[in-house]
SEVEX-611585 format. One record per residue (C-alpha): y, x, z; residue number from 1; residue in three letters. Coordinates in pm, 1 decimal, decimal comma, padded with zeros to 6 digits. Each point is the difference from the previous one (the first is absolute). Layout:
% SEVEX-611585
         c2         c1         c3     n   res
          Y          X          Z   NUM   ALA
...
***
This chain:
% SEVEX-611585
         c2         c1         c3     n   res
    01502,1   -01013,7   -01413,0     1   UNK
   -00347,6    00032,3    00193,5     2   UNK
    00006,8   -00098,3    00346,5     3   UNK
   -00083,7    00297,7    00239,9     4   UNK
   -00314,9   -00039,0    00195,0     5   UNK
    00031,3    00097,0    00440,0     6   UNK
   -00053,0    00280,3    00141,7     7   UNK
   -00230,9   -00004,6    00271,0     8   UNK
   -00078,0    00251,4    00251,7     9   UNK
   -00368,3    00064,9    00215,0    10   UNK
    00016,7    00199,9    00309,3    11   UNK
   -00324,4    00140,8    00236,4    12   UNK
   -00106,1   -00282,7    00182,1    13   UNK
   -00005,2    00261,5    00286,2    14   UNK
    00302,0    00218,4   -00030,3    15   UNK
    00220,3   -00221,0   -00215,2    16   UNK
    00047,8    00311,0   -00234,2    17   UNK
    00099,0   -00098,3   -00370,3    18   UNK
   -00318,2    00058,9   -00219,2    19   UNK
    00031,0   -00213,3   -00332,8    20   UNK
    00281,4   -00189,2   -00222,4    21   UNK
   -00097,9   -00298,9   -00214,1    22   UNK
    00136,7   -00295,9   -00184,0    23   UNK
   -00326,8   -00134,8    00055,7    24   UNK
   -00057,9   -00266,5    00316,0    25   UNK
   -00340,2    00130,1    00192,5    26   UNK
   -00092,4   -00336,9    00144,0    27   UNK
   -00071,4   -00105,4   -00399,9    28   UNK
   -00210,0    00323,4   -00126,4    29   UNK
   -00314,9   -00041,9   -00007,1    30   UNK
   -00272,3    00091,3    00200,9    31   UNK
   -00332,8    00174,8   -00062,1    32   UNK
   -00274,6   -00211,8    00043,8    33   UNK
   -00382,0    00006,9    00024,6    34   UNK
   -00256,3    00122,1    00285,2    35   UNK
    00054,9    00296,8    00126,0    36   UNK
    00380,1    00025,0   -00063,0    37   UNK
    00312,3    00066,1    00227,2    38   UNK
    00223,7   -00266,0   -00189,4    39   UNK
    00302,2    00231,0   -00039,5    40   UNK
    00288,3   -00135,6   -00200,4    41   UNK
   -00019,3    00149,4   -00329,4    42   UNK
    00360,4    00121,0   -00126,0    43   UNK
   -00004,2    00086,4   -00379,3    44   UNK
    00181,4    00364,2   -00065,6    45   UNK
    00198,6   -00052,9   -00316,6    46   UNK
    00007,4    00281,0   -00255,7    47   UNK
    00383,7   -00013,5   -00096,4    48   UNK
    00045,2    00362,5   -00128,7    49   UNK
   -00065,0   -00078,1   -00348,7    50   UNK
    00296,1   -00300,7   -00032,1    51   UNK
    00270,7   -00090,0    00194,8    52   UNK
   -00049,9   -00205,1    00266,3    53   UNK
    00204,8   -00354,5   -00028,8    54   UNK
    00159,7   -00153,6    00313,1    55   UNK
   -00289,5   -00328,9   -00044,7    56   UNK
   -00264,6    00267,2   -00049,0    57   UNK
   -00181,4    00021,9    00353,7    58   UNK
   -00010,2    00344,4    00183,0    59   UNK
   -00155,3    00209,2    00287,3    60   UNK
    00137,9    00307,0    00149,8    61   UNK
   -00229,9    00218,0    00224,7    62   UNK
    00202,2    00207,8    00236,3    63   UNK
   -00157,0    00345,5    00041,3    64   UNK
   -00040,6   -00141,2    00393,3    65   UNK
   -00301,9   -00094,9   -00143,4    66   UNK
   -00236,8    00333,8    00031,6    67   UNK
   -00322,6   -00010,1   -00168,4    68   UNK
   -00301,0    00172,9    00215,9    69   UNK
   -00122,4    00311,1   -00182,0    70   UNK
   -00313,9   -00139,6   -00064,2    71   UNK
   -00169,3   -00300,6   -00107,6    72   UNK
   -00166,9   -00220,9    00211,8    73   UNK
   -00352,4   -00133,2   -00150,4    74   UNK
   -00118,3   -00373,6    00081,7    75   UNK
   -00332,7   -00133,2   -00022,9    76   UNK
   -00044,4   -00329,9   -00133,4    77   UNK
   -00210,9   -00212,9   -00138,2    78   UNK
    00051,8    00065,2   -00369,6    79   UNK
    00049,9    00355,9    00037,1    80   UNK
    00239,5    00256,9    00179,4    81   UNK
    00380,2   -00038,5   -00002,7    82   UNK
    00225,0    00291,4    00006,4    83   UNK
    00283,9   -00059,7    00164,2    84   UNK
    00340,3    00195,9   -00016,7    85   UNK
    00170,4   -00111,3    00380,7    86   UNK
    00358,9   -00031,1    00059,1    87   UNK
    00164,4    00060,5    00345,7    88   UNK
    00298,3   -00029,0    00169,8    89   UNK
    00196,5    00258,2   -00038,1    90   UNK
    00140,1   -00009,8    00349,0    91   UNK
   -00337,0   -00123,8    00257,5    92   UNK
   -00281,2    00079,0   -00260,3    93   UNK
   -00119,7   -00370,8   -00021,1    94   UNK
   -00203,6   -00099,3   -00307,5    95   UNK
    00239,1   -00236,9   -00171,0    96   UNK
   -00214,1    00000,9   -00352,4    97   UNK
   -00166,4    00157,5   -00317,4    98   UNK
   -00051,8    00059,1   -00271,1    99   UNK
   -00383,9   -00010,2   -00213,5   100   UNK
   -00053,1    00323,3   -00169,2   101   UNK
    00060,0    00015,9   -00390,3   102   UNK
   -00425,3   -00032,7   -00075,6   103   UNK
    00052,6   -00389,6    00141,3   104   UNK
    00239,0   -00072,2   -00295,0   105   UNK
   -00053,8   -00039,6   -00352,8   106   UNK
    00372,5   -00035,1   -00081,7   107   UNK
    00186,2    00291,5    00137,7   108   UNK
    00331,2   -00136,6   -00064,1   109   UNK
    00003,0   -00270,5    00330,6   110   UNK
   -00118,4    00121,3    00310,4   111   UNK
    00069,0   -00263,4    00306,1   112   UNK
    00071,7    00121,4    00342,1   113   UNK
   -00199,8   -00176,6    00249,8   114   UNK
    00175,3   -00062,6    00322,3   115   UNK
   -00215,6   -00132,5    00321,1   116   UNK
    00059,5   -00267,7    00168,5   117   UNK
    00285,5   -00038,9    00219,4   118   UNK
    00094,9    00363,9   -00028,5   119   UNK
    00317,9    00016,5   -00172,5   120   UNK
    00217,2   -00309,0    00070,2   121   UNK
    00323,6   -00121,1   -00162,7   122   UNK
    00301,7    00136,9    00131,6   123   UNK
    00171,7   -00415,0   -00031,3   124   UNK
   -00342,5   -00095,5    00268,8   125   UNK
    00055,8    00264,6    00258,9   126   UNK
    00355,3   -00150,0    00024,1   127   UNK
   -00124,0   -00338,4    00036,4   128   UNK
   -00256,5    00100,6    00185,7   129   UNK
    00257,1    00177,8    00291,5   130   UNK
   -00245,5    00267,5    00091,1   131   UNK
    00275,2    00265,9   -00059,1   132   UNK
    00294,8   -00177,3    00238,2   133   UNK
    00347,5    00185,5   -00073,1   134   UNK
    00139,1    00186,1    00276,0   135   UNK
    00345,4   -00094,0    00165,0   136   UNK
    00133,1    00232,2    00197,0   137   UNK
    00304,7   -00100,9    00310,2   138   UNK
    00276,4    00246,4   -00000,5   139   UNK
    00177,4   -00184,4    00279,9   140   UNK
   -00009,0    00270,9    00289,6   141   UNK
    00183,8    00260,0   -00266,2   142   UNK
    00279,6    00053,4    00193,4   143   UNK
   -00213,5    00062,9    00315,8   144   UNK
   -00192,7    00237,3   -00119,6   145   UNK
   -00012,5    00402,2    00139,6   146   UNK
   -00102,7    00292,7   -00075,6   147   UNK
   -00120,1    00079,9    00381,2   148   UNK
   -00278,1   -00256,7   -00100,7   149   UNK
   -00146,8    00244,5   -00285,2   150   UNK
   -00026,7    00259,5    00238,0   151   UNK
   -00296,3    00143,7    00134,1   152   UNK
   -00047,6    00054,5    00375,3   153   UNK
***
């Protein structure tokens, strides 16, 4: 039997809403290089419609908190313009990513997402990280509690 690949989770770097689901580790995608470029991580989209996907087989799940803008942004680079496809949050609107519009591929099977820098960390790093420190709450003035204190004057 094939050993299952982990699941892991990105959330907005500024929200901490759930955006993607991979078996893929981000730190070891690589990067686009080159003048001119904003080194996003490049996450391959696997076409699994035609076969059935096996548990070793890796996979990426875009959540529909991902919302594409309406229109295309255009680039101008060196070698030409770039036309862009942006993902945002779903939740603060923050670019998180993109996608290169079908003319910048010759095979239209694989198109990568490109995710930016730093935008859409791993759910495992926020947790070591602390930034998100769980609440406790002290119930131990309960039984002192009254109702004359909800009142308004």
């Amino acid at each position: 039997m094939a050993e299952r690949l982990p699941i892991r989770t990105q959330h907005c770097q500024f929200c901490n809403h759930l955006l993607l689901a991979t078996t893929r580790t981000l730190s070891t995608l690589p990067r686009r290089a080159g003048e001119g470029k904003d080194k996003a991580l490049i996450l391959p989209l696997e076409n699994n419609e035609a076969s059935e996907a096996t548990p070793a087989q890796h996979t990426t799940l875009l959540l529909s908190t991902l919302i594409p803008d309406r229109r295309p942004t255009l680039i101008r680079r060196e070698d030409g313009i770039e036309k862009r496809h942006v993902l945002r949050c779903g939740r603060c609107r923050v670019i998180v990513g993109y996608h290169l519009d079908e003319t910048h591929y010759e095979d239209q099977k694989q198109k990568p997402l490109y995710i930016l820098p730093g935008s859409a960390p791993e759910s495992q790093s926020m947790l070591r990280e602390k930034r998100y420190p769980r609440i406790q709450l002290n119930f131990d003035n309960v039984d002192n509690f009254d109702n004359k204190t909800l009142r308004r004057p």
